[in-house]
N, C-alpha and C positions, 0 to 999 in steps of 0.2 A: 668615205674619208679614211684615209689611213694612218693612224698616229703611230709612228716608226719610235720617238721617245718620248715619256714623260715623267717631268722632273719637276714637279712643285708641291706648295705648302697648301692645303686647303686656307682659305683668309692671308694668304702670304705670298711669299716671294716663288718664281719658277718659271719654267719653259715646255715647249712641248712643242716636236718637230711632228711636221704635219704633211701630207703627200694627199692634194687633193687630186683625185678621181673620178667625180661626175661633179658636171657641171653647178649642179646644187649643193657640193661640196664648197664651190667659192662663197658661195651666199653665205655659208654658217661660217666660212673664216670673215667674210666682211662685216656677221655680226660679231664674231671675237675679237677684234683687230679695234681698237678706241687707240683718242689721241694719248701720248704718253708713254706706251709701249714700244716696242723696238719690236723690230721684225729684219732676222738675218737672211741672207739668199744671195744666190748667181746672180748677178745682173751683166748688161750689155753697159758700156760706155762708150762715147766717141771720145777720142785725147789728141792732143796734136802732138806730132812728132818732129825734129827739127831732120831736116830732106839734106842730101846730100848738096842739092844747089841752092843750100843755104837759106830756102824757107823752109816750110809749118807744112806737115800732109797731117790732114786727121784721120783715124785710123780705131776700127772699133775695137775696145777689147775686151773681155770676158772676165770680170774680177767678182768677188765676194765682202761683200755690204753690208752694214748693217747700220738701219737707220732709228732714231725716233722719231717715232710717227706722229707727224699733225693734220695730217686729211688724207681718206680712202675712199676712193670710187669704185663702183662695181659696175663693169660694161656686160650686161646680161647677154647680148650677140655676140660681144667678142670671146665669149669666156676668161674673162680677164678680173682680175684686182691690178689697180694703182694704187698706188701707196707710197705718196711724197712725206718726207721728213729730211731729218740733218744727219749726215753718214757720222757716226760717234766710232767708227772703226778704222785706224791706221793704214792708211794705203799711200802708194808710192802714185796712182794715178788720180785718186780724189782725197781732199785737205778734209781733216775733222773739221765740221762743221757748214761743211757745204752741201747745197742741197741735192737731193737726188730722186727719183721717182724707180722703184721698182714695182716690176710689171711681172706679177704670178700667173701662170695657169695651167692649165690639167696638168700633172703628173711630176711638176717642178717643186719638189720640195722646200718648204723656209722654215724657218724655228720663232717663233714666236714667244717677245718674255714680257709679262707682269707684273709690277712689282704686288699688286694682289689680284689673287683668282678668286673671287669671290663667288658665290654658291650659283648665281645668273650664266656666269662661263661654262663655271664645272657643267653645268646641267649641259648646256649646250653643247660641251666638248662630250659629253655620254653622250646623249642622244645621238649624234653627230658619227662618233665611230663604232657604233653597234644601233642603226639604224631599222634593223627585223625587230631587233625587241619591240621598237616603240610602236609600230608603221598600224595603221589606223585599216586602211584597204590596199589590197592588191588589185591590179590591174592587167588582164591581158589585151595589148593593143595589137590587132592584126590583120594582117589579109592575104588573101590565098600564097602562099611560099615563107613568108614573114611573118613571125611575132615577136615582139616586145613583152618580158614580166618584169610589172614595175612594182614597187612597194613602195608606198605612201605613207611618211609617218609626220610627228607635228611641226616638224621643222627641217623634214629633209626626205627627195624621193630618190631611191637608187633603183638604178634597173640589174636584176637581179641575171637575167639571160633574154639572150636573144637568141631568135630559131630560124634559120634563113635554108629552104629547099629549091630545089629546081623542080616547078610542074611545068609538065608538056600543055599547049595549047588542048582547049576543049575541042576544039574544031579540026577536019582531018585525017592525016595517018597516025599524027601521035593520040588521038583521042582513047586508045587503048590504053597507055600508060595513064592517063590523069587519075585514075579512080585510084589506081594504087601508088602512087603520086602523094595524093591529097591524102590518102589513109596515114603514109608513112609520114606525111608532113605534122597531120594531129596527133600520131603518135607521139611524136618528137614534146611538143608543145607540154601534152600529157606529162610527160616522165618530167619538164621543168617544172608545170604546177604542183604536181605534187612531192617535188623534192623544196622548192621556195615558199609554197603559199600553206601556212600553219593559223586553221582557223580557230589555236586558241587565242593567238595574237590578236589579227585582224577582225575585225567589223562584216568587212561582207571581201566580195572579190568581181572586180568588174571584167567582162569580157566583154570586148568593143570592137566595129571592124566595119568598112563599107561594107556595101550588099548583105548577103545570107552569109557568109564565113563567118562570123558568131554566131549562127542558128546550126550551123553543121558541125562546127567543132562540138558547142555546147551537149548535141545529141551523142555525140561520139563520146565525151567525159563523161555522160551519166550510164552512157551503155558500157561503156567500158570500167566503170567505177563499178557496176552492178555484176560484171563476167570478171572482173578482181577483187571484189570485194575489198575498193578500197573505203573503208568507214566513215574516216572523217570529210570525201567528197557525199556519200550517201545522206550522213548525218547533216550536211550543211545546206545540201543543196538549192532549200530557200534564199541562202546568202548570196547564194552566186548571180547576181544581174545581167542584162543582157542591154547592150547604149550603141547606136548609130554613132561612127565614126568616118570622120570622112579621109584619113590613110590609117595606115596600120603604123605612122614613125612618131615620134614621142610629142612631135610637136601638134599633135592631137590631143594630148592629155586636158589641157584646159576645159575643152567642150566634153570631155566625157565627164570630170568632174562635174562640169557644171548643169551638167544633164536633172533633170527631178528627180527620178527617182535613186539614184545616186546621193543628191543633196538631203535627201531626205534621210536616205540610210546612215550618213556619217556627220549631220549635222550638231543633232542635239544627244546629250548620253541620255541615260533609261529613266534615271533619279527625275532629270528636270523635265523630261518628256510627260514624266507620269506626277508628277507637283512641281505646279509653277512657281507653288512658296518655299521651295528649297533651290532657287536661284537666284543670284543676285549680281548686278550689272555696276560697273561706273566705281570709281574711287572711295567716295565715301560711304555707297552702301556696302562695299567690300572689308574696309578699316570698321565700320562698324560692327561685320559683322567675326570678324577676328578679332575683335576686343571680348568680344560672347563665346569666343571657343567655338564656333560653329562652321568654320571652313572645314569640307572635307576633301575641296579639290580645286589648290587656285589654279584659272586659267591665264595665261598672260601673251599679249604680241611681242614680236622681237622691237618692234621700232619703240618699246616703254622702254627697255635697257640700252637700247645703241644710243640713249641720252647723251648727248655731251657736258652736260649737266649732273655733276660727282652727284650732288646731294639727293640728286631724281632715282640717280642708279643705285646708291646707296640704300636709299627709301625701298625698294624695290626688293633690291637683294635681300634687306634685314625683313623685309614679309616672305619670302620665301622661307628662309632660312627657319623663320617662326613658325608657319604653317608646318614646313616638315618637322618642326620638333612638338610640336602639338600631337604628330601621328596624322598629318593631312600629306599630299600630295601637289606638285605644283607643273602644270604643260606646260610649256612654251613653245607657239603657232608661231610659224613662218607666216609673216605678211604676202610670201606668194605662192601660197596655198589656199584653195575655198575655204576650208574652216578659220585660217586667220585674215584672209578679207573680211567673212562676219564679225568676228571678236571687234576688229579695227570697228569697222561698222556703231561697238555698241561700247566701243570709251574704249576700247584695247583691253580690257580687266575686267573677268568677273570672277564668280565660283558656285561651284552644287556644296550647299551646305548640307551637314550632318542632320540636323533638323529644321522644319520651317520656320522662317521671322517674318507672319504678316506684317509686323509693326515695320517693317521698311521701306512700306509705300510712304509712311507718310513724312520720310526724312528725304531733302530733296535730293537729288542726283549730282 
């Protein structure tokens, strides 16, 4: 996602023009985008025009809108936002007040204002436009000529490069070229991993792919890490997993995430792994246990803030805002991501506390 302007008040008033990019870009504008706001942009209209023989031709034309918004749909095939509201902007082909649906998608710019940004957006507009800080695991999805590196973080996956070669047929007169072919191809792949994938950031780094092309690249990264000495592939090289895929294009990712040992590696952090009494699940053992000072890191779904409900989102916002001023920490998981499927799963809210509170079993949920 690429924020071209922004103009606002932390708890207040402002805008911030936004140029989404990958298609998980739309998701985080549909979880920014609540009723009440306005959202300016291009849009198509049909108008009638009065025709020389004296009727009405209608006729599309291309104006600049700006609506308040009362309902946003997100079409995940189309790569689309709608976004119907009442045009509150002066136009000579649509009346203040009439309604209008504008329809965003990749690379079409809109500006978007609220009268407050409160701490729930903020996070989401960071996370959102510097998406490597946050990203949990890297991904190489690929197969013989083709790879995808995708980076995976809590509420947004961008693909960082793709590698696209021409290999000759195995079989043959071209059968000569393949070997150095397929050398040139993992080289390629190589120089994106280690220019995008920064194992301080990330968790582990998944490389995926039908057949053996994840067995043949992986051997190439570790021999080639070893005759470069590149370190932080040497140093990690536990992190790096190997998952059956069945293409090398993005629309694979689900099943790699959802793969074991993948879900294992990026499910739980280290604190709740290793004490189960510094974790805590559901609403009220969470409010209980930030009344204690003992939040070290609240976890939260996006579907708790896209409330339409002020005083849910409010509630929300003012615990985030609390925990970071306490010196805690606060994620926010995309509902279509593995790790925010779970979270949904266990109330949409929990946290790894500072220290453990046995006494929270016995408060109910």
């Amino acid at each position: 996602m690429k924020i071209v302007r922004r103009d606002l008040v932390p708890d207040g008033p402002g805008s911030v023009k936004i140029i989404p990019e990958e298609g998980d870009d739309l998701w985080v504008a549909y979880n920014l985008i609540a009723g009440g706001d306005t959202v300016l942009a291009v849009t198509v209209r049909k108008v009638l025009r009065e025709a020389a023989s004296g009727g009405r031709d209608a006729e599309r034309v291309k104006l600049k809108l700006e609506i308040k918004v009362e309902n946003v749909e997100y079409d995940k095939e189309g790569s689309a936002l709608r976004i119907r509201g009442k045009n509150i902007l002066e136009n000579e082909h649509v009346k203040i007040g009439a309604f209008h649906t504008l329809e965003i998608e990749l690379h079409r710019p809109f500006v978007l204002r609220k009268v407050v940004w409160d701490s729930l957006a903020r996070e989401v507009l960071r996370q959102a436009s510097d998406p490597s800080a946050s990203a949990d695991l890297a991904v190489v999805l690929m197969r013989e000529g083709l790879a995808h590196i995708l980076l995976i973080g809590k509420s947004v996956t961008i693909t960082r490069s793709r590698i696209e070669t021409s290999i000759p047929r195995k079989h043959g007169p071209a059968i000569a070229g393949y070997d150095k072919a397929l050398s040139k191809f993992f080289d390629n792949v190589l120089q994106a991993f280690v220019k995008h994938v920064d194992f301080k950031v990330v968790r582990c780094a998944v490389i995926a792919s039908p057949g053996f092309t994840k067995d043949q690249f992986h051997r190439h990264l570790l021999l080639e890490a070893e005759r470069k000495q590149l370190r932080p592939i040497i140093e990690n090289k536990s992190r790096i997993l190997l998952v059956h895929s069945t293409s090398g294009y993005k629309h694979s990712l689900k099943e790699v995430l959802d793969a074991p040992n993948v879900m294992n590696m990026i499910k739980d952090t280290k604190a709740a792994k290793e004490d189960p009494d510094r974790a805590c699940y559901g609403p009220k053992h969470v409010e209980v246990a930030h009344e204690r000072m003992a939040i070290q890191t609240l976890l939260l779904t996006d579907d708790l803030f896209r409330s339409s409900d002020v005083a849910t989102r409010k509630k929300y916002a003012n615990l985030v805002d609390s925990v970071k001023d306490s010196g805690g920490t606060a994620l926010i998981f995309s509902s279509m991501h593995v790790s925010g499927e779970q979270l949904a799963q266990l109330t949409g809210i929990a946290a790894i506390l500072r220290f453990p509170l046995p006494e929270l079993e016995d408060i109910e949920m």
